[in-house]
C-alpha positions as CSV (number, residue, x, y, z in Angstrom):
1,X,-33.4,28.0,-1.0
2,X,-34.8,24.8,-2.9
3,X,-38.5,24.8,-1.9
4,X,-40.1,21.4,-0.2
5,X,-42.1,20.0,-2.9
6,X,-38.9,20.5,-5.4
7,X,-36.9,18.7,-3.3
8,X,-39.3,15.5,-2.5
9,X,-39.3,15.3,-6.6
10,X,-35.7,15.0,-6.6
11,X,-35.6,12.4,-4.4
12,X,-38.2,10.6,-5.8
13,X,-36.2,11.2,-9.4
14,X,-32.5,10.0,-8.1
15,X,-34.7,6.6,-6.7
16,X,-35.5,6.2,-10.2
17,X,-31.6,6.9,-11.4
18,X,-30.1,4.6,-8.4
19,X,-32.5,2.3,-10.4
20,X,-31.0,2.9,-13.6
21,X,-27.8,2.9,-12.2
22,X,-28.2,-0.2,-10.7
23,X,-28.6,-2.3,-13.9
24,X,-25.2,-0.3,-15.4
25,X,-23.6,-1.9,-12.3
26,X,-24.4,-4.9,-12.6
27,X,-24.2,-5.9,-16.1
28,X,-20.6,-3.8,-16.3
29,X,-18.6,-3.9,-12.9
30,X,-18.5,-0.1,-13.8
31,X,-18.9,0.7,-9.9
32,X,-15.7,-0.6,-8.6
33,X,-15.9,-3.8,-10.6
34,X,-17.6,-7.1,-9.6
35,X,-17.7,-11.2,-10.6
36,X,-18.7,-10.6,-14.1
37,X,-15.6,-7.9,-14.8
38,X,-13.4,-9.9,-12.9
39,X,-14.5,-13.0,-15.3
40,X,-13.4,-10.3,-18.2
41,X,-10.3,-9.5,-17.1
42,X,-9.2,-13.4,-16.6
43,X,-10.8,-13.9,-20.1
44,X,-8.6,-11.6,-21.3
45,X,-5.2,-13.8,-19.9
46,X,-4.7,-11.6,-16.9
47,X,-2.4,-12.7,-14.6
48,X,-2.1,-12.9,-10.8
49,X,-0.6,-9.3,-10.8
50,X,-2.3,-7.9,-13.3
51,X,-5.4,-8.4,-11.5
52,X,-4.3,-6.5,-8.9
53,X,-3.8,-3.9,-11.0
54,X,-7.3,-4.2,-12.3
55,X,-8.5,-4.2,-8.4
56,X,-6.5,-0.9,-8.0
57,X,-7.7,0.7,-10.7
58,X,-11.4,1.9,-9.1
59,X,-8.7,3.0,-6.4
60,X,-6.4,5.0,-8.2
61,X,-9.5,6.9,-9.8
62,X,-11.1,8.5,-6.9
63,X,-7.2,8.9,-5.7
64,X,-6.8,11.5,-8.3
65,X,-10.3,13.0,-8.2
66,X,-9.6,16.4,-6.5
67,X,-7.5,17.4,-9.5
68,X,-10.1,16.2,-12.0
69,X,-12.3,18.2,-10.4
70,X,-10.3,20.6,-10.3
71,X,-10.0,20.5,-14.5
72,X,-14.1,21.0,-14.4
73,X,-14.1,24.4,-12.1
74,X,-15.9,26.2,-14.8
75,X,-18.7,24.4,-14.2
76,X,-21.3,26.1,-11.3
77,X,-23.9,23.6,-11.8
78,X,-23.5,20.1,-9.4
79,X,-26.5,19.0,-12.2
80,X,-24.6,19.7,-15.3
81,X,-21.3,18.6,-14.3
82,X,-22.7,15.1,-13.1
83,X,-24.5,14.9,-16.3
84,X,-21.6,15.5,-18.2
85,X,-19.2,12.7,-16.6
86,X,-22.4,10.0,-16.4
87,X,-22.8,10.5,-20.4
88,X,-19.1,10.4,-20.9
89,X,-18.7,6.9,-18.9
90,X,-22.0,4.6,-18.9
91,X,-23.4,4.5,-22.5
92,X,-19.8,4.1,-23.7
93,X,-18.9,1.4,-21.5
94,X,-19.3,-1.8,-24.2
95,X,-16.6,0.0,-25.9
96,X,-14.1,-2.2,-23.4
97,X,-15.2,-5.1,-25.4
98,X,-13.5,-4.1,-28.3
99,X,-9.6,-4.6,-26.3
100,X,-10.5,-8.3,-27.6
101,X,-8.5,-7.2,-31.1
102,X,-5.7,-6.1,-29.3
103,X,-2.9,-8.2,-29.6
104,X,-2.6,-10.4,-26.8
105,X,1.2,-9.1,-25.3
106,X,-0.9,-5.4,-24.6
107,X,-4.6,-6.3,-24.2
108,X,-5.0,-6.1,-20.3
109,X,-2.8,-3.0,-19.6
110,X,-5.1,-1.4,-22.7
111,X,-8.3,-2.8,-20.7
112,X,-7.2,-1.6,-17.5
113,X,-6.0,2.0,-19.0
114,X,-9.7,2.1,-20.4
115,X,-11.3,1.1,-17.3
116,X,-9.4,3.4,-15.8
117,X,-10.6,6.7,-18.0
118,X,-14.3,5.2,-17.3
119,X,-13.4,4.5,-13.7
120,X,-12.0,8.8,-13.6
121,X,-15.0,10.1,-14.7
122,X,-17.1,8.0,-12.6
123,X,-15.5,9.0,-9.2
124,X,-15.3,12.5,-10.9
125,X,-19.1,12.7,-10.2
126,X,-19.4,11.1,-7.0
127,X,-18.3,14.5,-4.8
128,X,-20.5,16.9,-6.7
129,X,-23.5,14.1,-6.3
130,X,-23.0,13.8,-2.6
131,X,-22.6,17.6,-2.1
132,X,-26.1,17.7,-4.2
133,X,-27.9,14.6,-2.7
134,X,-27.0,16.3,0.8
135,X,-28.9,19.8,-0.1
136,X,-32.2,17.7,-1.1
137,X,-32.3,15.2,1.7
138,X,-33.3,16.3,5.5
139,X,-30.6,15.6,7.8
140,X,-33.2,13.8,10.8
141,X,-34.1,11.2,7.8
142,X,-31.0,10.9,6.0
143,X,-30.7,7.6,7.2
144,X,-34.3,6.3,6.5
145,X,-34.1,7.9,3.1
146,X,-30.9,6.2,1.9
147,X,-32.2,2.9,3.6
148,X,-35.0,3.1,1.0
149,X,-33.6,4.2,-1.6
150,X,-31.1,1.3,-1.4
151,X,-33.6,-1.2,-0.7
152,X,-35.4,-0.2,-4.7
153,X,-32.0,-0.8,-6.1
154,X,-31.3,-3.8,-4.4
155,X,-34.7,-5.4,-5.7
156,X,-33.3,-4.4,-9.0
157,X,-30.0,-5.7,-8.6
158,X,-31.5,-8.8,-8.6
159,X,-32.7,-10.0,-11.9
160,X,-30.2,-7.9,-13.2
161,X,-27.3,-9.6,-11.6
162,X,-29.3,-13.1,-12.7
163,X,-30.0,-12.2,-16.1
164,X,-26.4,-11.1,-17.0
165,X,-24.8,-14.6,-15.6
166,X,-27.7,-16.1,-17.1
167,X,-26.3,-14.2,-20.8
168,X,-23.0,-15.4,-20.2
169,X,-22.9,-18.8,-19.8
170,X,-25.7,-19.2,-22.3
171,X,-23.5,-17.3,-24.7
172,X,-20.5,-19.5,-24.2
173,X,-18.1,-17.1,-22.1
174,X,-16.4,-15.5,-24.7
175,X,-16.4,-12.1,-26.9
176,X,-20.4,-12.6,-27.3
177,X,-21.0,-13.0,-24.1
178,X,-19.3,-10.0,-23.0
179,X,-21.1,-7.8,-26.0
180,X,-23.9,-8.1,-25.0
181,X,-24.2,-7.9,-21.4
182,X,-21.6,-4.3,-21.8
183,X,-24.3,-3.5,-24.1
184,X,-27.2,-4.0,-22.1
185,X,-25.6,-2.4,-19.0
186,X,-24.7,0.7,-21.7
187,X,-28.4,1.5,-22.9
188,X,-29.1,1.3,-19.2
189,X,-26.3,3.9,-18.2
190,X,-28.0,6.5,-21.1
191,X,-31.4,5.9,-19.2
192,X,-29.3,6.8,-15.9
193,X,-27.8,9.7,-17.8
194,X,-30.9,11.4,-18.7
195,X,-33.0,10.7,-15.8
196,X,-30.3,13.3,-13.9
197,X,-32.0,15.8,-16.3
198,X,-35.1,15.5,-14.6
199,X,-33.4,16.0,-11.1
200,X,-33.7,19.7,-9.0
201,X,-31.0,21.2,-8.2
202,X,-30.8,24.1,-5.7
203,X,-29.9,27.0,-7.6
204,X,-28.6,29.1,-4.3
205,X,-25.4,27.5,-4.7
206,X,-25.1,27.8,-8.6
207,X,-23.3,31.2,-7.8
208,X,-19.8,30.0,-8.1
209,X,-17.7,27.2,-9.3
210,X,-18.3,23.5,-7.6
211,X,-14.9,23.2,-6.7
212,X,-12.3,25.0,-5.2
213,X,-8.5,22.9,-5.0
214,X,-7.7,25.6,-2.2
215,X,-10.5,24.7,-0.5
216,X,-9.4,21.1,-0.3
217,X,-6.3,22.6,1.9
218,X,-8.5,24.0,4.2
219,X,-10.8,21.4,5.1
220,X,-7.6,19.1,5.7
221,X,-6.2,21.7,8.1
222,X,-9.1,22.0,10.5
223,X,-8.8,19.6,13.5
224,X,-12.1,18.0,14.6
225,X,-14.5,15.6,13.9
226,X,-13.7,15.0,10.1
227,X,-10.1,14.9,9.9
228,X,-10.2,12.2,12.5
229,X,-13.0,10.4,10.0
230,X,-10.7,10.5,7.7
231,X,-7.6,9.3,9.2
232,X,-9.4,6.5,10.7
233,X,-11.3,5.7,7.7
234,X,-8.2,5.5,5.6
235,X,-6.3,2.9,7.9
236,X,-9.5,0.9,7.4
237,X,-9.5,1.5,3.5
238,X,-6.3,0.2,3.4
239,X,-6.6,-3.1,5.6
240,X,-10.0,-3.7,3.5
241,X,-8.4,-3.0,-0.1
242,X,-5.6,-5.7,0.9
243,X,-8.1,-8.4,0.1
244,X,-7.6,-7.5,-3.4
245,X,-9.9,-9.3,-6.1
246,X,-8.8,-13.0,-4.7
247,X,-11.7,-14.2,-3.2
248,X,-13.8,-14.0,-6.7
249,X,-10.5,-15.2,-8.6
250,X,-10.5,-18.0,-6.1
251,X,-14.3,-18.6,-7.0
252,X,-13.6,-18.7,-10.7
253,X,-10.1,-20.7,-10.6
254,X,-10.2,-22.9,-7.8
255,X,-13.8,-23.5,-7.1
256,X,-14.9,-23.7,-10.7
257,X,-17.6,-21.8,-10.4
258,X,-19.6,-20.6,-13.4
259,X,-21.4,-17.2,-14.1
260,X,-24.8,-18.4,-13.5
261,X,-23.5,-19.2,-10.0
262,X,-21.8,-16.4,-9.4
263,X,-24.8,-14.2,-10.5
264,X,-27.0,-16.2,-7.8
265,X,-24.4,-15.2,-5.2
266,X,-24.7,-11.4,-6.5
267,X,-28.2,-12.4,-5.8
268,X,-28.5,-13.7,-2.6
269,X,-25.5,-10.4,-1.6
270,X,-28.3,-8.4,-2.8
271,X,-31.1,-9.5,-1.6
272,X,-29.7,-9.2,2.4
273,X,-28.0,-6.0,1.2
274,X,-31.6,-4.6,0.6
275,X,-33.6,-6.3,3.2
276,X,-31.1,-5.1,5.9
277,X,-30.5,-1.5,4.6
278,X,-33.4,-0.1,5.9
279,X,-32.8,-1.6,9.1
280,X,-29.5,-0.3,9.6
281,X,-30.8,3.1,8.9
282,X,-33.6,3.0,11.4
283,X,-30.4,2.0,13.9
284,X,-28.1,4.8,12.5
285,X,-31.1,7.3,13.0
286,X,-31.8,6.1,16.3
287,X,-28.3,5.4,18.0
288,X,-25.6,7.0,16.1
289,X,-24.3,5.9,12.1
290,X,-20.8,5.9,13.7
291,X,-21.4,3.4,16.9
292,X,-23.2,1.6,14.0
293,X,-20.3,1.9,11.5
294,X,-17.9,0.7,14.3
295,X,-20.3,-2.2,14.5
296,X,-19.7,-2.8,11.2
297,X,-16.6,-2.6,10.9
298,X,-15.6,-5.2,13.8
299,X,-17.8,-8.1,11.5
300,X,-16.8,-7.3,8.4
301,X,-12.9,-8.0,9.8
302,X,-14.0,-11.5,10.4
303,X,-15.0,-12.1,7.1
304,X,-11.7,-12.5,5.9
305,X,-11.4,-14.8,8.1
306,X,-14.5,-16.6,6.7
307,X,-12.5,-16.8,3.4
308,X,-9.0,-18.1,4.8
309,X,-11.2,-21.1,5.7
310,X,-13.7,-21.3,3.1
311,X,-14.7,-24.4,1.5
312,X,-15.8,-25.5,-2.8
313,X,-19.3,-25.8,-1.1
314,X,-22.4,-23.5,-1.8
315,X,-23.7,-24.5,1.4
316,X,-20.4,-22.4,2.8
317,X,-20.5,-19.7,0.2
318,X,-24.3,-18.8,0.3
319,X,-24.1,-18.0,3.9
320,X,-20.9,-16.1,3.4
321,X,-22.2,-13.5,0.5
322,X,-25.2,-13.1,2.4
323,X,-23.2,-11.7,5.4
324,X,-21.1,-9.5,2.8
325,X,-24.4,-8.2,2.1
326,X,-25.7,-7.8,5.6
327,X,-22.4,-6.3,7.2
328,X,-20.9,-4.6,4.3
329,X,-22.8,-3.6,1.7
330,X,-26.4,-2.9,4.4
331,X,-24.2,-1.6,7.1
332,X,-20.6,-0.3,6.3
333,X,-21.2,1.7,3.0
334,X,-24.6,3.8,4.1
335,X,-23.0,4.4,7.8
336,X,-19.5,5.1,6.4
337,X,-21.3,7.9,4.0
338,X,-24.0,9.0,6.7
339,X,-21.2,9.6,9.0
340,X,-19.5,11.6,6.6
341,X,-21.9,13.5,6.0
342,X,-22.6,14.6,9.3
343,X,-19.1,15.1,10.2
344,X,-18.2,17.2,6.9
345,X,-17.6,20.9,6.9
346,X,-20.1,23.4,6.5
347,X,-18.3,25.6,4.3
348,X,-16.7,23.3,0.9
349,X,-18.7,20.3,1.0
350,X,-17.8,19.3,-2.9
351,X,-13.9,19.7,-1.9
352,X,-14.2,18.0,1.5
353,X,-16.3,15.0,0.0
354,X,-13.5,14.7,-2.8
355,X,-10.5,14.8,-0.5
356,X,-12.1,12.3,1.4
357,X,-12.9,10.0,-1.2
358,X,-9.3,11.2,-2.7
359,X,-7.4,10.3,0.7
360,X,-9.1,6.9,1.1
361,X,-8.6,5.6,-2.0
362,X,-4.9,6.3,-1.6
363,X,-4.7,3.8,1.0
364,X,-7.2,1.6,-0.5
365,X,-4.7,1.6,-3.8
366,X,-1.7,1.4,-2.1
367,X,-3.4,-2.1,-0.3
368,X,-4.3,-3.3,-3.6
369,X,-0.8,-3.0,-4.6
370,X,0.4,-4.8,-1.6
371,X,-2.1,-7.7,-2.3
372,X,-0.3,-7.9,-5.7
373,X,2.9,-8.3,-4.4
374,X,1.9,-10.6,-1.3
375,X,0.0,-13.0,-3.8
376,X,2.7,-12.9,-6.1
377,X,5.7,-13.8,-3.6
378,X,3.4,-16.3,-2.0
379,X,2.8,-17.8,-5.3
380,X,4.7,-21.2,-5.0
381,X,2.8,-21.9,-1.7
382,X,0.4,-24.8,-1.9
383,X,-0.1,-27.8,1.1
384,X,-2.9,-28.8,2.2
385,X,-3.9,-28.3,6.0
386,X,-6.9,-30.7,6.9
387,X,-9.6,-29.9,4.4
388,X,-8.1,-26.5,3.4
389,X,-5.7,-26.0,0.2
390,X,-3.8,-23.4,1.3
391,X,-2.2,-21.6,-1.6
392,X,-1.4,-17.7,-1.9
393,X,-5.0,-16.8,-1.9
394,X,-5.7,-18.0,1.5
395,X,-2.3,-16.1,2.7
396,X,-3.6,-12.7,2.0
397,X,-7.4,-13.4,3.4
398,X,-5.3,-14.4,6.6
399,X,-3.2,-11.3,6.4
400,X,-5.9,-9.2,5.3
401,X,-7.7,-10.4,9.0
402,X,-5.0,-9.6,11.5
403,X,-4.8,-6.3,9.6
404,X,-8.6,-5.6,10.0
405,X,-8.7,-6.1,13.5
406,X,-5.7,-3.1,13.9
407,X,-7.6,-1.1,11.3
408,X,-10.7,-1.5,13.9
409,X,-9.0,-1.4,16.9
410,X,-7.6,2.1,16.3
411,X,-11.3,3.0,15.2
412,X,-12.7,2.0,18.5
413,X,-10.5,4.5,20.2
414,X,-12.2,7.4,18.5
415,X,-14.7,9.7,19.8
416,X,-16.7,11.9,17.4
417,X,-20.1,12.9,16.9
418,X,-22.8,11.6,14.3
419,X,-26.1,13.2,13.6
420,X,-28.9,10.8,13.9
């Protein structure tokens, strides 16, 4: 059993990782992509489709992570295994840059085969790091922890997401541009890689492998509480996913907006992501992270709404990321995975944490597919309606809400418990 003392230095440590972690984020898109990767991938010519491909990528990843896993069984350290994958994927990342040499027919399906061997190994890690975050963090102040812990790398996130628009536009947009920022979020991912080093790990459970596939099987067999959470949960991933990349391509193509602009919306996303984190927490201790996460869930529906009727103006967009950062990123994330947590199997955690993530992103890929293929047949659509252009964009935010609202209804009709 991990003594007290060891296990307040790890979570101290992984604060200073998240950190770390934070900055790779942010300068590369690495955790399931953002404004500045998107700007890459159109850079690059993508097209419509392809770019919901690229969406689908982060997806397909954690889709297939039970069998990656599955390749890594000789490991019976969650501490060495993580550290393998995070060296494999973060320093290396401003390798991508290099796809710019390929000739222009192949360059995006390289890029998004690329990102997605980066995108493997990143989700690879995720299971193992949850099964070890939840030996080292009390269950009674789970929720406070995470809120905290979130809140350090939000204040992070912020100069980080300025400073790497703030590098692109200054650096004209182009192959520069994208060097160095994949650089700087690089050198950051080998700080996150070694600070995992310094991290306690329980040695109790370093008696046999971290995964188990047959265990997988089992943990999907058992009625209850988690195979409900993850039913649920993947009817939601799916009406979520279909919102594809579309409402930054609409930023970038038919707002015109530039990367220092979209790095002060990362901002201001960040900055109500971190104030309200903690605050969610306290609520998820006190009353439940799954009436919380239902909560959640019912606001963030409306915000594809917010987007089928979006205006060019920041006066619209401002208030819209910073409910993004209030509902999703503060609220649906940390109750989704404190829920989890407290409704996962005793026995198997690593291989109930992977199907989950594995089962999810199924449904999450297969609506990132659909959003392809709705975008693409609604392509020639463009009238005006009052003050609104609508175009093929606006027809998947609208689809994308009516979608939601089933996702949550069907949500609201479940009963199971969640540890406060």
């Amino acid at each position: 059993m991990m003594e007290d003392y060891r296990k307040a230095h790890a979570r101290r440590i992984s604060i200073i990782e998240g950190s770390f972690a934070t900055v790779w984020g942010q300068f590369t898109g690495g955790f399931g992509g953002n404004s500045y990767l998107t700007g890459f991938f159109l850079w690059l010519g993508a097209s419509s489709f392809m770019m919901s491909v690229y969406g689908s990528v982060f997806a397909l990843a954690s889709m297939l992570q039970p069998f990656s896993l599955a390749l890594a069984r000789k490991f019976t350290s969650k501490k060495k295994l993580v550290q393998v994958l995070v060296w494999a994927s973060r320093p290396t990342f401003f390798t991508l840059i290099f796809i710019a040499f390929v000739k222009s027919g192949l360059r995006v399906w390289v890029a998004i085969f690329i990102l997605f061997l980066f995108s493997i190994m990143t989700s690879t890690a995720g299971a193992p790091w949850q099964s070890w975050m939840s030996e080292i963090v009390d269950m009674r102040t789970r929720g406070r922890y995470f809120g905290m812990r979130n809140f350090v790398t939000g204040a992070v996130a912020v100069p980080s997401a300025l400073l790497a628009g703030y590098i692109l536009d200054a650096l004209g947009k182009g192959f520069l541009a994208f060097a160095v920022v994949f650089m700087i979020g690089s050198v950051s991912g080998a700080f996150d890689a070694y600070m995992f080093r310094l991290q306690d790990e329980d040695i109790s459970t370093k008696r046999e492998s971290v995964f188990n596939l047959s265990l997988v099987l089992e943990a999907l067999k058992i009625p209850g509480d988690y195979r409900k959470f993850l039913i649920a949960f993947a009817f939601w991933n799916f009406s979520a996913a279909l919102i594809g990349p579309y409402p930054v391509v609409m930023l970038i193509n038919d707002f015109k907006y530039n990367y220092a602009m979209l790095g002060f919306l990362t901002v201001v996303l960040t900055i109500f992501s971190a104030l309200f984190q903690p605050l969610w927490g306290k609520f998820g201790d006190k009353h439940g992270y799954f009436k919380m996460l239902k909560l959640a869930l019912l606001f963030q529906s409306m915000l594809a709404f917010m987007w089928f009727v979006a205006v060019p103006s920041m006066y619209y967009v401002i208030p819209l990321y910073a409910l993004i950062g209030v509902i999703v990123m503060a609220g649906t994330l940390p109750m989704a995975f404190n829920t989890l947590m407290g409704v996962v199997p005793s026995f198997g955690k690593t291989e109930a944490f992977s199907a989950f993530t594995s089962i999810t992103s199924a449904s999450a890929f297969l609506g990132n597919i659909c959003s392809g293929l709705i975008v693409t047949s609604f392509s020639r659509v463009n009238f005006m309606l009052w003050v609104w252009d609508i175009n093929a964009y606006r027809v998947i935010f609208f689809i994308t809400f009516a979608v939601r609202l089933l996702a949550v209804f069907y949500m609201f009709r479940l009963t199971i418990r969640s540890f406060p």
